[in-house]
PDB file of N, CA, C and O in Angstrom:
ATOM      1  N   UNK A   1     133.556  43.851  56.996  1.00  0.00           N
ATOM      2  CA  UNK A   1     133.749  44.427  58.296  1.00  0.00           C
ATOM      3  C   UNK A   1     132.433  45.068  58.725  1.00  0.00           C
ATOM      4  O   UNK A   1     131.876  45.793  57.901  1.00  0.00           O
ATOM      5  N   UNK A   2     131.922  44.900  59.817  1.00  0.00           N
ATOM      6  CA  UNK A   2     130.824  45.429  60.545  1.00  0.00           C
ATOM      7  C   UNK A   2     130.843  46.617  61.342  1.00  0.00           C
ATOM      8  O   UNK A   2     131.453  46.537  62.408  1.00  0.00           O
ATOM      9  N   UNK A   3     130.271  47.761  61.029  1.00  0.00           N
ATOM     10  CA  UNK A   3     130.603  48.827  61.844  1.00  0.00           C
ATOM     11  C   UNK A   3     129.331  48.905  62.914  1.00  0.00           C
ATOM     12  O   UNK A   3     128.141  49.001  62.615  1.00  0.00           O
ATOM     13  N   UNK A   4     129.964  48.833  64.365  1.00  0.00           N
ATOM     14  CA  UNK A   4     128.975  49.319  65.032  1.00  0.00           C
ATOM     15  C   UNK A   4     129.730  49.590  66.453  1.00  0.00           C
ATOM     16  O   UNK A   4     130.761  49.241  67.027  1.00  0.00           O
ATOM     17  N   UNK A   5     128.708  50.339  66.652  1.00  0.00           N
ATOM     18  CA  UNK A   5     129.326  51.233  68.577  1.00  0.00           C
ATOM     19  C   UNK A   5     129.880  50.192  69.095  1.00  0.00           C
ATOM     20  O   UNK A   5     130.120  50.730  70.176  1.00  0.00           O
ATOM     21  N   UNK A   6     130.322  49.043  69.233  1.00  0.00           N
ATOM     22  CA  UNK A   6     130.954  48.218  69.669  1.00  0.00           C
ATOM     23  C   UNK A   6     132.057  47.938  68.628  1.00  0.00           C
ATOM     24  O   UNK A   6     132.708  46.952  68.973  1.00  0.00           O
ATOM     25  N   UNK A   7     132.386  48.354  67.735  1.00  0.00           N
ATOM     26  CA  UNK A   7     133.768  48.511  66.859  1.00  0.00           C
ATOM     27  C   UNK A   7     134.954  49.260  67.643  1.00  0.00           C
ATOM     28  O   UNK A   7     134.836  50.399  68.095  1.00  0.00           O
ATOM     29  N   UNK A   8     135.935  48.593  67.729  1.00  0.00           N
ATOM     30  CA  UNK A   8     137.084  49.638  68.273  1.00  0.00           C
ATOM     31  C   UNK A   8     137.248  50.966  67.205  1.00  0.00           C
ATOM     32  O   UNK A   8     137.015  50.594  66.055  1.00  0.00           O
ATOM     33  N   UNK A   9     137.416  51.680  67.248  1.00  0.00           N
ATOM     34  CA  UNK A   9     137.429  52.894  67.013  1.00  0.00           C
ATOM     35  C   UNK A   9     137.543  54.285  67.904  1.00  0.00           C
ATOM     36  O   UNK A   9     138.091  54.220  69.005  1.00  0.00           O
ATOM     37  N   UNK A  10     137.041  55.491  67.438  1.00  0.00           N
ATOM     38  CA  UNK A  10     136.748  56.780  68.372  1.00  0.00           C
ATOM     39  C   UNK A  10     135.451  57.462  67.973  1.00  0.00           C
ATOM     40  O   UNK A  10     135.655  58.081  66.929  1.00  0.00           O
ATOM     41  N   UNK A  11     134.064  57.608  68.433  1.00  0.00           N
ATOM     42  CA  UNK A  11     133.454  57.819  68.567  1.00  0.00           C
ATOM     43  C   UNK A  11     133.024  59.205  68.455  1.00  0.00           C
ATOM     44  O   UNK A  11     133.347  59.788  69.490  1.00  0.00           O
ATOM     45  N   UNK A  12     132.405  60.016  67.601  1.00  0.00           N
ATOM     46  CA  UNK A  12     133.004  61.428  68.076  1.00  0.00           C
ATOM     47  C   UNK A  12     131.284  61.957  69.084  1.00  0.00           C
ATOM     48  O   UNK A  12     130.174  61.771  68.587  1.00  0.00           O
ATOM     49  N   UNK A  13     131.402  62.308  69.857  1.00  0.00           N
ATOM     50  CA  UNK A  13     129.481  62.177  70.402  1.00  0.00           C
ATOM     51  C   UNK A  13     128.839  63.755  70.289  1.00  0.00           C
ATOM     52  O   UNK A  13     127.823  64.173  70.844  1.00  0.00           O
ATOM     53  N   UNK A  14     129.651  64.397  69.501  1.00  0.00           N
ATOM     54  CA  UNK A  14     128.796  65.672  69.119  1.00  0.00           C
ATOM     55  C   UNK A  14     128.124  65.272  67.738  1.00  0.00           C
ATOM     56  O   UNK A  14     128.934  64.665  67.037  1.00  0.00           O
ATOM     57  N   UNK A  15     126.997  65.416  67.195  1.00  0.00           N
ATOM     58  CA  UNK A  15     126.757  65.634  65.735  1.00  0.00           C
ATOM     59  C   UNK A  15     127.350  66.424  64.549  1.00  0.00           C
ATOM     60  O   UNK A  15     127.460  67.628  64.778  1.00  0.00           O
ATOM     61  N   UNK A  16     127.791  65.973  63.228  1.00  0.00           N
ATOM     62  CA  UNK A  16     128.214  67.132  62.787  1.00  0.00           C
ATOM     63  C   UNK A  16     127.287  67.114  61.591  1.00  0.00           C
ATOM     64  O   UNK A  16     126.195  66.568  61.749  1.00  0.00           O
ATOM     65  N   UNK A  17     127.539  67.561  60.593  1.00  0.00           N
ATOM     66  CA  UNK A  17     126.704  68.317  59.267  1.00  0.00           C
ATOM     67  C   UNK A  17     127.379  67.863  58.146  1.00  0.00           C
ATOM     68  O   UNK A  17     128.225  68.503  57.521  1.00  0.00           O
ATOM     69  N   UNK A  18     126.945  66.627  57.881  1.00  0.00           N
ATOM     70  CA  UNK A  18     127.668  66.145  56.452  1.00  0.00           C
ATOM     71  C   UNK A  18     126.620  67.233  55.267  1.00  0.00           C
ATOM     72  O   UNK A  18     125.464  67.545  55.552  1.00  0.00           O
ATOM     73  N   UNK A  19     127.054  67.508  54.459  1.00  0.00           N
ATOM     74  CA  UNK A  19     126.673  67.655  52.989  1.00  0.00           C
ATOM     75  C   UNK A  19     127.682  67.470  51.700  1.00  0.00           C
ATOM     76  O   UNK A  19     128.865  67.696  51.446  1.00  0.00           O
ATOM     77  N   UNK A  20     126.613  66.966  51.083  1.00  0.00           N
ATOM     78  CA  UNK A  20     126.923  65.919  49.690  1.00  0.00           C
ATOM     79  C   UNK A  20     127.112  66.922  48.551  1.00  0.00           C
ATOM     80  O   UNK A  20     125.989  67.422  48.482  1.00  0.00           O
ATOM     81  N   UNK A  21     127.497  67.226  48.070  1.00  0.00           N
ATOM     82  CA  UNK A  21     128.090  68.223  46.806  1.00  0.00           C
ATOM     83  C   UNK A  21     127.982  67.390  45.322  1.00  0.00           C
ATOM     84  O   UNK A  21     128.227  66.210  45.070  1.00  0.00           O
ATOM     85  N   UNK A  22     127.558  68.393  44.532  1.00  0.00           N
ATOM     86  CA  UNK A  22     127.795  67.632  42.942  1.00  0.00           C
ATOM     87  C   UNK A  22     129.004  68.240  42.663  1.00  0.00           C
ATOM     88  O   UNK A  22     129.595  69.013  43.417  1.00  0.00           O
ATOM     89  N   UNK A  23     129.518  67.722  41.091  1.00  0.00           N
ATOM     90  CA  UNK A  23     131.235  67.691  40.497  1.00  0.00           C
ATOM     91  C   UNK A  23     131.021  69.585  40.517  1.00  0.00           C
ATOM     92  O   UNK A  23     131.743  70.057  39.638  1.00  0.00           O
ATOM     93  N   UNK A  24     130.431  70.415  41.091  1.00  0.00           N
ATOM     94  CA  UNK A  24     130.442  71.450  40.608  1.00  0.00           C
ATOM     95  C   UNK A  24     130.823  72.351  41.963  1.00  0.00           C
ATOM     96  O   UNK A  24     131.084  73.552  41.885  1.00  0.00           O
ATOM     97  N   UNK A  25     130.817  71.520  43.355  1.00  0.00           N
ATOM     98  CA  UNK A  25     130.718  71.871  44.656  1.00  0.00           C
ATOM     99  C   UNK A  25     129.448  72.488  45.148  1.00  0.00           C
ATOM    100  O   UNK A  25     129.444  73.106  46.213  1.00  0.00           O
ATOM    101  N   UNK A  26     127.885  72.288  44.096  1.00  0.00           N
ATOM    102  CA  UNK A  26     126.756  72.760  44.798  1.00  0.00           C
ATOM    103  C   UNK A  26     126.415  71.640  45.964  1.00  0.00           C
ATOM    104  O   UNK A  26     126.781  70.486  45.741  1.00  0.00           O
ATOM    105  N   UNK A  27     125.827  71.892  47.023  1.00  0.00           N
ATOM    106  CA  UNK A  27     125.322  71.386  48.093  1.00  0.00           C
ATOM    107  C   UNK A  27     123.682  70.666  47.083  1.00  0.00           C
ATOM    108  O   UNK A  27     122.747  71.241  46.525  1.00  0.00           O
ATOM    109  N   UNK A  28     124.105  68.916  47.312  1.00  0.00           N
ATOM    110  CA  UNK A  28     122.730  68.912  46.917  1.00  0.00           C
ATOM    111  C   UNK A  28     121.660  68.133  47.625  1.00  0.00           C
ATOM    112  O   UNK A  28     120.652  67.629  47.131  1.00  0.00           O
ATOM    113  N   UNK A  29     122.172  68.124  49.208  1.00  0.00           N
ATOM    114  CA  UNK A  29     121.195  67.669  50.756  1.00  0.00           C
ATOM    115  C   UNK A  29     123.000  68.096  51.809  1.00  0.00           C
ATOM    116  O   UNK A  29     124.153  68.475  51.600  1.00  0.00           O
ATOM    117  N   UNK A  30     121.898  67.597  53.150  1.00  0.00           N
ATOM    118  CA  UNK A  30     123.002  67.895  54.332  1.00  0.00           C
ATOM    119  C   UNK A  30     122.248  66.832  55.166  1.00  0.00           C
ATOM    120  O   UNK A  30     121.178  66.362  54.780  1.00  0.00           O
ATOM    121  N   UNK A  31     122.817  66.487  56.266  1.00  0.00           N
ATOM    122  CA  UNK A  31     122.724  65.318  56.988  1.00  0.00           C
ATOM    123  C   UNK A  31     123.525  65.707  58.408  1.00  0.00           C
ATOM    124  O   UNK A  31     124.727  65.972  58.437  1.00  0.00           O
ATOM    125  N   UNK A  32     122.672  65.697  59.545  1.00  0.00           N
ATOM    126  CA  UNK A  32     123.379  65.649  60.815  1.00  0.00           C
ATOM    127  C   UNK A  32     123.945  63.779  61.130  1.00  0.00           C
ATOM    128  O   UNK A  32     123.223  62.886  60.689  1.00  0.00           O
ATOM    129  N   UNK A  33     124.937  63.505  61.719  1.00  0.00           N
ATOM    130  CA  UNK A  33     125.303  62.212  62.031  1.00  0.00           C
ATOM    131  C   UNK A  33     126.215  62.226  62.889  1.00  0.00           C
ATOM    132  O   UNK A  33     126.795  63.308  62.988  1.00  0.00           O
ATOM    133  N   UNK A  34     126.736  60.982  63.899  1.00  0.00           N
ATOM    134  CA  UNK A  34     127.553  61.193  64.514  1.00  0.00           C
ATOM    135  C   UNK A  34     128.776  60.318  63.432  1.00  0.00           C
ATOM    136  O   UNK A  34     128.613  59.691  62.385  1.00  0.00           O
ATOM    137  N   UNK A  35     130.093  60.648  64.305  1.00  0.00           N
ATOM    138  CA  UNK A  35     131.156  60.045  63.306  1.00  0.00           C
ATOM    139  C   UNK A  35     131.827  59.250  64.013  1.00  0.00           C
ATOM    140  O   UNK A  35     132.074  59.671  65.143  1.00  0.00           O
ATOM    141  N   UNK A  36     132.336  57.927  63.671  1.00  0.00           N
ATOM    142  CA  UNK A  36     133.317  56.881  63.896  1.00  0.00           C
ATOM    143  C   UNK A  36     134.669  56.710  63.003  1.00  0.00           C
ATOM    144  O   UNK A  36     134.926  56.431  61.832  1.00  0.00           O
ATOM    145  N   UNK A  37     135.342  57.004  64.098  1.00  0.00           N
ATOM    146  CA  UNK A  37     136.926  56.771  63.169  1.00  0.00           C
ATOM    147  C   UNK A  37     137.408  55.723  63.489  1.00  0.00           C
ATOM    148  O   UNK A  37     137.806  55.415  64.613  1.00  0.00           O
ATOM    149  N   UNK A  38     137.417  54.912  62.265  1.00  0.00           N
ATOM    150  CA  UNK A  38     138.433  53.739  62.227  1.00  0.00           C
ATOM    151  C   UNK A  38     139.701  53.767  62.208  1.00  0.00           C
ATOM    152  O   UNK A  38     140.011  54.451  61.233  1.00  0.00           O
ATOM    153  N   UNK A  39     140.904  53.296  62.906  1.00  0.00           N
ATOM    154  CA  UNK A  39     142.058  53.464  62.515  1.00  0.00           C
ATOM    155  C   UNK A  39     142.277  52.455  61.477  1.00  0.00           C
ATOM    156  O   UNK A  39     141.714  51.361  61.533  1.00  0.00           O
ATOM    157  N   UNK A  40     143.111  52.796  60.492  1.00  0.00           N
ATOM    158  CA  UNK A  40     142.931  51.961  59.705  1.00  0.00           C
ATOM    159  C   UNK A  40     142.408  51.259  58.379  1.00  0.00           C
ATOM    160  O   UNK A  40     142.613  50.210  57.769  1.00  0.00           O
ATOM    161  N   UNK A  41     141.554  52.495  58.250  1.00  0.00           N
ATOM    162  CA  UNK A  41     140.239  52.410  57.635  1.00  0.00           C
ATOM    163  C   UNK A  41     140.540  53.350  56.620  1.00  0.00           C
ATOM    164  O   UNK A  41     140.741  54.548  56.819  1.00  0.00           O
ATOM    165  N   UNK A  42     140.579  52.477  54.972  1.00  0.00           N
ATOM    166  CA  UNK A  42     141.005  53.599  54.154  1.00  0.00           C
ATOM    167  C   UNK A  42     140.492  53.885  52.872  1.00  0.00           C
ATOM    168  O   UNK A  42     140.970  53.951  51.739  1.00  0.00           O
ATOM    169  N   UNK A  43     138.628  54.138  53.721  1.00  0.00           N
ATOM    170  CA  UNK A  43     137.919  55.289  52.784  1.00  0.00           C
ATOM    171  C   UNK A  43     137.072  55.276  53.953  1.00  0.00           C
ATOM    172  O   UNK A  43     137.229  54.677  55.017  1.00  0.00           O
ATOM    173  N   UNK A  44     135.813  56.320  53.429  1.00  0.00           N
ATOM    174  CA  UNK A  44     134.628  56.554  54.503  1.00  0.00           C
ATOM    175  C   UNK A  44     133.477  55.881  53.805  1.00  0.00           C
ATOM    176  O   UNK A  44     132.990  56.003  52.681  1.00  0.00           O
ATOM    177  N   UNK A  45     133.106  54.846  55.242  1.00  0.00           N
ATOM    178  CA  UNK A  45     131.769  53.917  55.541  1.00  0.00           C
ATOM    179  C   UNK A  45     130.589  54.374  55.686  1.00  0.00           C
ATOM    180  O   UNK A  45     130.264  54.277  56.869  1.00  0.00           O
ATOM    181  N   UNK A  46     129.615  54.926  54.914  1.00  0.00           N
ATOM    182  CA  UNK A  46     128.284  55.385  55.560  1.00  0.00           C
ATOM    183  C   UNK A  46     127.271  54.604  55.840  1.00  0.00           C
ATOM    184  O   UNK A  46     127.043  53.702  55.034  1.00  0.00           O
ATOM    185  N   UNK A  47     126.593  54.704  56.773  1.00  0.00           N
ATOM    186  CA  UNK A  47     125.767  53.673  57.187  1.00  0.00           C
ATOM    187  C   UNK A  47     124.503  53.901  56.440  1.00  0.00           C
ATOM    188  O   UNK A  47     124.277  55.021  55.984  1.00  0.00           O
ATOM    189  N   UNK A  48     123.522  52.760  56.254  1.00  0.00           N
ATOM    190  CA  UNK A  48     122.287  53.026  55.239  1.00  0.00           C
ATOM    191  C   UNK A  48     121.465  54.336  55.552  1.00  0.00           C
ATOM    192  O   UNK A  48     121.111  55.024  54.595  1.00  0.00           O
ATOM    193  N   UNK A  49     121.215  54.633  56.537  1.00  0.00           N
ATOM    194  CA  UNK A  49     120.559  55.382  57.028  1.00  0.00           C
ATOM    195  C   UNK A  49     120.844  56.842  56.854  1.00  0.00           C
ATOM    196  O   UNK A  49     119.993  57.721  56.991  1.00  0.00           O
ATOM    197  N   UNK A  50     122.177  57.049  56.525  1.00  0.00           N
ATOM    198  CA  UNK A  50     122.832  58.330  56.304  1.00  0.00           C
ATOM    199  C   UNK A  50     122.920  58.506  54.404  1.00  0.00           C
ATOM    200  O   UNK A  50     122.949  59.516  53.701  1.00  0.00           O
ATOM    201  N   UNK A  51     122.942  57.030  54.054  1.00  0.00           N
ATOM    202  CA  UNK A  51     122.696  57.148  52.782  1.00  0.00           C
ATOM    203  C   UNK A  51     121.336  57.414  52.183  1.00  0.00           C
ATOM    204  O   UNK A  51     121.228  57.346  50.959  1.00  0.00           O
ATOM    205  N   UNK A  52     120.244  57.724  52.960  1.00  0.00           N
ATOM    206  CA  UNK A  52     118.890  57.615  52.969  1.00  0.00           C
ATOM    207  C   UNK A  52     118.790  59.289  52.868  1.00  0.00           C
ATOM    208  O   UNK A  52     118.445  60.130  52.037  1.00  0.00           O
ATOM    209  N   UNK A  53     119.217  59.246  53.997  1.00  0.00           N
ATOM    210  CA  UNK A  53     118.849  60.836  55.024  1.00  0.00           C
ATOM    211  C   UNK A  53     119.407  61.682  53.902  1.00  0.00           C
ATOM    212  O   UNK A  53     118.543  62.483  53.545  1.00  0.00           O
ATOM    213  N   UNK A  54     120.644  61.817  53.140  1.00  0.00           N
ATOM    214  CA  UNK A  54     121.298  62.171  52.010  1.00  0.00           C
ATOM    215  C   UNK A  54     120.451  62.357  50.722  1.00  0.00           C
ATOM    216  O   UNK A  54     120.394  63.340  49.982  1.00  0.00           O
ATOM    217  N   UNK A  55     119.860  61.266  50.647  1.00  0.00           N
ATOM    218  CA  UNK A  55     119.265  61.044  49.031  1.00  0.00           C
ATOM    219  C   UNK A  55     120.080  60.334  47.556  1.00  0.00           C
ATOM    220  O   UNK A  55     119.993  60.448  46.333  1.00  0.00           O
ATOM    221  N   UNK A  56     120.981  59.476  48.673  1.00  0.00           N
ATOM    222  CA  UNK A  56     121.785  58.700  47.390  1.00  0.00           C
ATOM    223  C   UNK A  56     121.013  57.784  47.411  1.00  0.00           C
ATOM    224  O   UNK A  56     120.419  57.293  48.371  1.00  0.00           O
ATOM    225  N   UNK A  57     120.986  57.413  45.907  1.00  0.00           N
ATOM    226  CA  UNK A  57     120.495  56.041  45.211  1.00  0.00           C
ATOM    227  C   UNK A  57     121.744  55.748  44.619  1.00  0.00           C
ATOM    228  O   UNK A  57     122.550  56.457  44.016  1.00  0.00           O
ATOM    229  N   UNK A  58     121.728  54.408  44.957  1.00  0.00           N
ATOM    230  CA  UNK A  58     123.111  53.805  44.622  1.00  0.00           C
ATOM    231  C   UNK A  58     122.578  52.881  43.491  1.00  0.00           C
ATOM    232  O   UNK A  58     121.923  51.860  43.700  1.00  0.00           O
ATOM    233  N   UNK A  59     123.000  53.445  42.038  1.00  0.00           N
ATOM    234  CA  UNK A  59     122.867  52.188  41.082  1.00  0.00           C
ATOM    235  C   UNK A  59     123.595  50.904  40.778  1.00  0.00           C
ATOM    236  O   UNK A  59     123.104  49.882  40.300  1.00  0.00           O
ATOM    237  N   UNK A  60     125.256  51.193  41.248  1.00  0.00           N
ATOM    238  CA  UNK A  60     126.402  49.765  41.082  1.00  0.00           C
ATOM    239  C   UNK A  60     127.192  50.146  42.103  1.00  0.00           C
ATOM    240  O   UNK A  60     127.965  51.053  41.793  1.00  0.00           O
ATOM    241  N   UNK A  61     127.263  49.771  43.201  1.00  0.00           N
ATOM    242  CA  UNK A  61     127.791  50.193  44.646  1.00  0.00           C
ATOM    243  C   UNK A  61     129.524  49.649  44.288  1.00  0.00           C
ATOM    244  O   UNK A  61     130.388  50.251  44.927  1.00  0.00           O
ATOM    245  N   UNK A  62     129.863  48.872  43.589  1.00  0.00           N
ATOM    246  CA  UNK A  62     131.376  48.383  44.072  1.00  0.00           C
ATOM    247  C   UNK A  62     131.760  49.614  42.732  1.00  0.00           C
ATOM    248  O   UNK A  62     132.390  50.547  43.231  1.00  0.00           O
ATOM    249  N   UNK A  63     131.532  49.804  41.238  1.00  0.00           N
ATOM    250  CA  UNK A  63     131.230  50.913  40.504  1.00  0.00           C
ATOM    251  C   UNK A  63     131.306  52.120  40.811  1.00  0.00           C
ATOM    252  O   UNK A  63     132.032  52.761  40.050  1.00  0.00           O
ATOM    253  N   UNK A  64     130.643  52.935  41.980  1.00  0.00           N
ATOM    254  CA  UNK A  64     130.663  53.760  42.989  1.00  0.00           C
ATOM    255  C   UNK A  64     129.344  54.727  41.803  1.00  0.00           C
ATOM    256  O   UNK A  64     129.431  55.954  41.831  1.00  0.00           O
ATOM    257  N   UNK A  65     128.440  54.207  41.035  1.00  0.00           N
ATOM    258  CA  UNK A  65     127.708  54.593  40.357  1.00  0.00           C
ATOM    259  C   UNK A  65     126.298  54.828  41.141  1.00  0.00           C
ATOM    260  O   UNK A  65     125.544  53.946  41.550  1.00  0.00           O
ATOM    261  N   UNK A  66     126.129  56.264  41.250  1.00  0.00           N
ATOM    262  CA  UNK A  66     124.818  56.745  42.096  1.00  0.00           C
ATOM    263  C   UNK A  66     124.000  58.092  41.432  1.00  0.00           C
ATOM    264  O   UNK A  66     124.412  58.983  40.689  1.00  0.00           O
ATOM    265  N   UNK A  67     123.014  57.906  41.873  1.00  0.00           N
ATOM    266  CA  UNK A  67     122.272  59.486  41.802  1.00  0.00           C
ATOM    267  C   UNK A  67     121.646  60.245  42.950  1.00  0.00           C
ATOM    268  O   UNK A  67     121.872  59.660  44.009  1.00  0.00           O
ATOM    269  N   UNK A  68     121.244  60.869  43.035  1.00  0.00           N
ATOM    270  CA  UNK A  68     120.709  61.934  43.927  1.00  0.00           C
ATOM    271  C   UNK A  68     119.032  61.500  43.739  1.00  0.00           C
ATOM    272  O   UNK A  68     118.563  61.247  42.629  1.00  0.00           O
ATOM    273  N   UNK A  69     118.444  61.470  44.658  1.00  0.00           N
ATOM    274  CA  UNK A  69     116.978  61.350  44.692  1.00  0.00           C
ATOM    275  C   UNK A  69     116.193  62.482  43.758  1.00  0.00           C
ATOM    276  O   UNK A  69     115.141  62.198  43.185  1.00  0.00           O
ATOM    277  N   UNK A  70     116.695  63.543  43.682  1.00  0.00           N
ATOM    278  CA  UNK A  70     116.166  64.933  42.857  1.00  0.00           C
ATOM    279  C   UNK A  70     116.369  64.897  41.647  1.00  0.00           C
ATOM    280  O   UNK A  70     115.825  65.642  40.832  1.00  0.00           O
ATOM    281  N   UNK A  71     117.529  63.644  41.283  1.00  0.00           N
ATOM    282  CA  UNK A  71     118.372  63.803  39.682  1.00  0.00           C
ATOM    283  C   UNK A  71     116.929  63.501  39.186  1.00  0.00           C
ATOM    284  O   UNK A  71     115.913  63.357  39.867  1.00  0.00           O
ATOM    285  N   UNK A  72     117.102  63.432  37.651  1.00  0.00           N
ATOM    286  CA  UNK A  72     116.821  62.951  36.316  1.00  0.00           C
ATOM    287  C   UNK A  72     116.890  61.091  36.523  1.00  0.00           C
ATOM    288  O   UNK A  72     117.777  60.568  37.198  1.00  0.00           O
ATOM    289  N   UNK A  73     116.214  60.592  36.084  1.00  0.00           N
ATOM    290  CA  UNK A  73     116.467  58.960  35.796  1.00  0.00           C
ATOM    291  C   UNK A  73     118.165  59.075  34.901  1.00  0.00           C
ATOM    292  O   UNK A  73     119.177  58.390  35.048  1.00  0.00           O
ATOM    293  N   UNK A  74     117.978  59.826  34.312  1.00  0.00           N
ATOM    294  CA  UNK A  74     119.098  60.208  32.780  1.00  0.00           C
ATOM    295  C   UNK A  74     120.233  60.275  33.556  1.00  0.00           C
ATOM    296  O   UNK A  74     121.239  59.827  33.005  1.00  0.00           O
ATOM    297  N   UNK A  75     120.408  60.830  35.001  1.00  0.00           N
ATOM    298  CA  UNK A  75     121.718  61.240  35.754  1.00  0.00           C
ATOM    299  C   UNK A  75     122.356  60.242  36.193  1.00  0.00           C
ATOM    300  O   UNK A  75     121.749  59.693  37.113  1.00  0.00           O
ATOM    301  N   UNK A  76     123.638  59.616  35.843  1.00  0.00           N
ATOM    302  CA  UNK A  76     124.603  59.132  36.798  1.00  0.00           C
ATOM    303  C   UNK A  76     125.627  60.051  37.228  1.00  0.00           C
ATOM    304  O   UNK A  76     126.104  61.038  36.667  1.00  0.00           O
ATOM    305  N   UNK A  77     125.937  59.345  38.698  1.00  0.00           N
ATOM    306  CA  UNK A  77     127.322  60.054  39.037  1.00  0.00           C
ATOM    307  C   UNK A  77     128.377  59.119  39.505  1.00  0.00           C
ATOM    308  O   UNK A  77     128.097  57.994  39.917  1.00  0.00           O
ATOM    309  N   UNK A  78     129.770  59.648  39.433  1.00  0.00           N
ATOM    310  CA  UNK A  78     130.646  58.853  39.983  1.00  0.00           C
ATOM    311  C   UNK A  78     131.255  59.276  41.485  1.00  0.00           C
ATOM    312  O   UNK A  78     131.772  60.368  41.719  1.00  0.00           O
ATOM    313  N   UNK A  79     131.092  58.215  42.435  1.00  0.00           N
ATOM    314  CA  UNK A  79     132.203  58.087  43.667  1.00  0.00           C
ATOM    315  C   UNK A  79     133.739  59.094  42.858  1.00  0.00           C
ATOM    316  O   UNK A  79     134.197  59.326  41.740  1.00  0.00           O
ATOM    317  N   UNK A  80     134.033  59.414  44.325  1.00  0.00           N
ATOM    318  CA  UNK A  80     135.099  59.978  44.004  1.00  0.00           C
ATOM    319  C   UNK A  80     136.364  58.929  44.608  1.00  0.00           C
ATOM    320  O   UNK A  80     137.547  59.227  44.440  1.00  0.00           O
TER     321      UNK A  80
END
C-alpha cells in the first residue's frame, strides 16, 4: 500500500511532536510531522524521512529489529 496525500484518509494539517522512547520510557530523539489516518489501517506507517529525522536504523524491518543512531553497534531493539 502506498501512502501519500492523495491516499483516502484524514490528514491532520497541524504538526505534532512524535518522540521515540527506549523499553525504559527515556525519550531518545523527537520529530515534528504531520499525521495521516488511515481507516483501516492496523499499525502505524512512518514514512522514510521521519524514520531518518528520528534516528532509527532499521536492521530486519519485517523482524521489527532496529537501533537508534546513538546506540552501541552491540544494541538491538525490538518493535513493539
Amino acid at each position: 500500500m502506498e501512502f501519500t496525500s492523495e491516499t483516502i484518509g484524514y490528514l491532520i494539517q497541524e504538526p505534532i511532536t512524535i518522540e521515540l522512547l527506549d523499553e525504559h520510557g527515556n525519550k531518545l530523539s523527537e520529530a515534528e510531522t504531520l499525521v495521516l489516518i488511515k481507516p483501516g489501517l492496523d499499525e502505524p506507517a512512518m514514512s522514510d524521512a521521519l524514520i531518518e529525522r528520528l534516528g532509527i536504523v532499521i536492521l530486519r524491518a519485517k523482524s521489527g529489529l532496529w537501533r537508534h543512531i546513538n546506540d552501541s553497534e552491540t544494541v538491538v531493539r525490538r518493535s513493539m
